[in-house]
MDTraj code that builds the backbone (N, CA, C; nanometers):
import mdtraj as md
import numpy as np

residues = "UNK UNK UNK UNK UNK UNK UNK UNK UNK UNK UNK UNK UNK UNK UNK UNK UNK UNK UNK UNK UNK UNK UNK UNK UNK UNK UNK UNK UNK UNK UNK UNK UNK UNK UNK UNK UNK UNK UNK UNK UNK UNK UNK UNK UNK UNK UNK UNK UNK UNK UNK UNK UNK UNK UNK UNK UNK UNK UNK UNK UNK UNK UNK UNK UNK UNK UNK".split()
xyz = np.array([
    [1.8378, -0.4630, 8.5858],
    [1.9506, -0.3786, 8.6134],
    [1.9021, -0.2376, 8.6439],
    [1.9498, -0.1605, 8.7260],
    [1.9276, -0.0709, 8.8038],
    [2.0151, 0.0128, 8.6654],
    [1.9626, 0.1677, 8.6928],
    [1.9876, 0.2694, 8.5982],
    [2.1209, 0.3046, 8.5812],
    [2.1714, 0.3477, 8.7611],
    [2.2950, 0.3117, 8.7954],
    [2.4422, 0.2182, 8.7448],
    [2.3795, 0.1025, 8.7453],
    [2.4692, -0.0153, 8.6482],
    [2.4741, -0.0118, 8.5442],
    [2.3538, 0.0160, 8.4541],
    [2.3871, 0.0327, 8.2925],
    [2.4462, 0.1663, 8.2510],
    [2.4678, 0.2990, 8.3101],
    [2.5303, 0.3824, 8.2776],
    [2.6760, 0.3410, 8.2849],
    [2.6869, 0.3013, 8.4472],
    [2.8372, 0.2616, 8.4784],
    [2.9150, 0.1936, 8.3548],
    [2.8234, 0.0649, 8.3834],
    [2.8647, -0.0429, 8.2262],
    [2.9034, 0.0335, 8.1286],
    [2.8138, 0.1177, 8.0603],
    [2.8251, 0.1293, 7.9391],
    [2.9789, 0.2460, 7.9162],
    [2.9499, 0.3416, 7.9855],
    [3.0690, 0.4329, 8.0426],
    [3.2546, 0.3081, 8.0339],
    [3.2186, 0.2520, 8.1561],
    [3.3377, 0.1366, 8.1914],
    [3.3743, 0.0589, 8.0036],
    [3.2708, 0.0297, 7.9773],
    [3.3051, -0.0206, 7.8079],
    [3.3414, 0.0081, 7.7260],
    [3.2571, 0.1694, 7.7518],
    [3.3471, 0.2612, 7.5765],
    [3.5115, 0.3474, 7.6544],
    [3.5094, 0.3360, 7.7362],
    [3.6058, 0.3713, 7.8325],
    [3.7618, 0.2590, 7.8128],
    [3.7077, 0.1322, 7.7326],
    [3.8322, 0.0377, 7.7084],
    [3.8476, -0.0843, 7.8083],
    [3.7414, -0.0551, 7.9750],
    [3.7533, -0.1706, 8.0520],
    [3.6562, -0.2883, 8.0297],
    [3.7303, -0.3730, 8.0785],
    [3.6649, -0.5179, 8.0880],
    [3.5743, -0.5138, 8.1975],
    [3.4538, -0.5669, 8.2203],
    [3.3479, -0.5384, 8.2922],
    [3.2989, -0.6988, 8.2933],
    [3.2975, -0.7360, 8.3826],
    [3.1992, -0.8618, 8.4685],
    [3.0728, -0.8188, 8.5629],
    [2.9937, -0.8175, 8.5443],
    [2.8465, -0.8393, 8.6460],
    [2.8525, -0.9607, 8.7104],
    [2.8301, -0.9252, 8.8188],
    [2.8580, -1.0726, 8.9451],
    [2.7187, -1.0018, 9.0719],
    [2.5998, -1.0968, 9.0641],
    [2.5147, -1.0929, 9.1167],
    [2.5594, -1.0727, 9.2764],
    [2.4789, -0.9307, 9.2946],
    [2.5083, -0.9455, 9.4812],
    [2.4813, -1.0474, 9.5185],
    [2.3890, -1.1479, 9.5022],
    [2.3432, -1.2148, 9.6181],
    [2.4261, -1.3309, 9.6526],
    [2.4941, -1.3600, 9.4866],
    [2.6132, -1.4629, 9.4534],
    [2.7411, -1.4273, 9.5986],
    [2.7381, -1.2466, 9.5957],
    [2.9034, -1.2995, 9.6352],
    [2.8698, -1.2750, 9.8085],
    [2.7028, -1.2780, 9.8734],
    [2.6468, -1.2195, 9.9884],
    [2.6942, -1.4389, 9.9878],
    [2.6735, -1.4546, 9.9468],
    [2.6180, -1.6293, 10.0228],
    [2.7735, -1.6738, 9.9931],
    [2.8015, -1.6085, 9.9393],
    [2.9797, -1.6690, 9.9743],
    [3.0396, -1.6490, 10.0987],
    [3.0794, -1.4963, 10.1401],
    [3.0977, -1.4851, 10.2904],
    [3.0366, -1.4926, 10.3368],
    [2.8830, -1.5575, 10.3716],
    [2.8285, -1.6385, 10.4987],
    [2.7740, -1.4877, 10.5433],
    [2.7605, -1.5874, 10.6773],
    [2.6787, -1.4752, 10.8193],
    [2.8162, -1.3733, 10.8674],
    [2.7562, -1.2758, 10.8222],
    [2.8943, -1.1508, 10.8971],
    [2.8601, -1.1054, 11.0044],
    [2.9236, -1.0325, 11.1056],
    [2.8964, -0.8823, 11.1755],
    [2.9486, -0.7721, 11.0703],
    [2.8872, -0.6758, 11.1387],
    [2.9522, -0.5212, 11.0958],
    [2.9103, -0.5107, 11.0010],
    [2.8901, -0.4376, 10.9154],
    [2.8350, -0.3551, 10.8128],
    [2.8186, -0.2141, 10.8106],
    [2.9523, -0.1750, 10.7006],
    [2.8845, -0.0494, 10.6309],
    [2.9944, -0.0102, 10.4999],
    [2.9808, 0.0906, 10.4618],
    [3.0264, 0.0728, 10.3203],
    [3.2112, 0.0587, 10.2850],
    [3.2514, 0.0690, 10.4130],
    [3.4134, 0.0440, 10.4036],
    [3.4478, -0.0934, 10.3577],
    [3.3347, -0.1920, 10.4954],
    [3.3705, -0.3253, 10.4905],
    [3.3062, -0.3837, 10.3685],
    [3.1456, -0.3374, 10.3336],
    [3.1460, -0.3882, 10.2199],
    [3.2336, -0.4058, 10.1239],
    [3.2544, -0.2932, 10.0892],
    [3.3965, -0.2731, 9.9552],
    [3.4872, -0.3513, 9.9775],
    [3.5342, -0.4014, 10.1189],
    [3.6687, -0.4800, 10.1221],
    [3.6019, -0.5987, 10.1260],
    [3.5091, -0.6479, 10.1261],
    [3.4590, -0.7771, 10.1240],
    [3.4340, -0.7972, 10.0098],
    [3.3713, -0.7657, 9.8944],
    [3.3364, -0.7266, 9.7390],
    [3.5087, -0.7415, 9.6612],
    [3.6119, -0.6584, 9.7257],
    [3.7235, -0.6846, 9.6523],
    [3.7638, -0.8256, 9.7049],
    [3.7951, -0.8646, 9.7899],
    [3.8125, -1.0207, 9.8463],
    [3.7294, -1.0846, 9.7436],
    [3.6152, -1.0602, 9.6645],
    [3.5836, -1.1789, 9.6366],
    [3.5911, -1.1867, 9.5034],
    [3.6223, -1.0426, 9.4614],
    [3.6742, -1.0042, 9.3304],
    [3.8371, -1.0667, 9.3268],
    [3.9262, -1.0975, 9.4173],
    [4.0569, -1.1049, 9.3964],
    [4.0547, -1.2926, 9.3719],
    [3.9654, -1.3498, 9.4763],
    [3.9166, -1.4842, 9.4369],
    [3.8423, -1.5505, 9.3715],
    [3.8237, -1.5001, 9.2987],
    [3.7127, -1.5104, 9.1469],
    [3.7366, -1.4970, 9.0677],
    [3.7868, -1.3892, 9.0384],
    [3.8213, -1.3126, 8.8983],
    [3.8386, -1.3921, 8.7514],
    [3.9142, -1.5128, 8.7869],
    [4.0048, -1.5938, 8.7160],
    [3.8415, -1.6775, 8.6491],
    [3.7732, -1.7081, 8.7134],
    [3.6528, -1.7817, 8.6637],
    [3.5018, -1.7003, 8.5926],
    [3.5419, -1.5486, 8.5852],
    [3.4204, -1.4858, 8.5438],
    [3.4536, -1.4573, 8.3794],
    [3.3577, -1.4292, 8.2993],
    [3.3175, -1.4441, 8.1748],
    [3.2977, -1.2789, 8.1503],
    [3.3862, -1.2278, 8.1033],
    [3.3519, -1.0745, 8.0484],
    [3.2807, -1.0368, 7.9772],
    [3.2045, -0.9221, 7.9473],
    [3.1045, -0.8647, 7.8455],
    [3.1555, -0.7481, 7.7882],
    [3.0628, -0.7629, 7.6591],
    [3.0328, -0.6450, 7.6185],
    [2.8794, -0.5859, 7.6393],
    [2.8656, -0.4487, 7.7137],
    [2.7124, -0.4671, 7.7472],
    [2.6980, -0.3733, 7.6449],
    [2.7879, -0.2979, 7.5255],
    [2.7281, -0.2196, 7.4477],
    [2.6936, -0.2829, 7.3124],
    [2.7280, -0.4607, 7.3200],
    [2.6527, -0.4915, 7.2131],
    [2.5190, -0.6038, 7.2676],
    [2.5044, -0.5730, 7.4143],
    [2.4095, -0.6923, 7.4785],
    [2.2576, -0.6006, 7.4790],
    [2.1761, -0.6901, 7.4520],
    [2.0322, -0.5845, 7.4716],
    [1.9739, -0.6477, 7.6219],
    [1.9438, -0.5416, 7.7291],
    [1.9207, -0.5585, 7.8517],
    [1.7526, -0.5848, 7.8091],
])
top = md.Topology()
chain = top.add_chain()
for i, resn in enumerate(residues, 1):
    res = top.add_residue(resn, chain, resSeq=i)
    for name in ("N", "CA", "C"):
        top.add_atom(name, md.element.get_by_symbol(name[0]), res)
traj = md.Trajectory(xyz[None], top)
């Protein structure tokens, strides 16, 4: 985990939210071969797969998980 993510995490946790980690590469091989790229479409592609998923991911606590 990048430095980035465990601040976020830990922030997002004591903050009261529910937090799932979902491997990029997991939700890259879901939508396939794209065009276009850049950080608009990412994000709307990332929530698409957050809105179709959601229901099957396993929440954490990363402030009692040791990385």
């Amino acid at each position: 985990m990048g430095s980035y993510v465990t601040e976020l995490s830990v922030s997002s946790v004591s903050m009261g939210f529910s937090l799932a980690l979902v491997c990029p590469l997991t939700i890259k091989k879901s939508i396939g071969l794209q065009r276009g790229k850049n950080d608009r479409i990412d994000a709307k592609r990332i929530a698409n797969y957050a809105v179709l998923h959601y229901q099957n991911w396993s929440y954490t606590n990363c402030l009692t998980k040791t990385w």
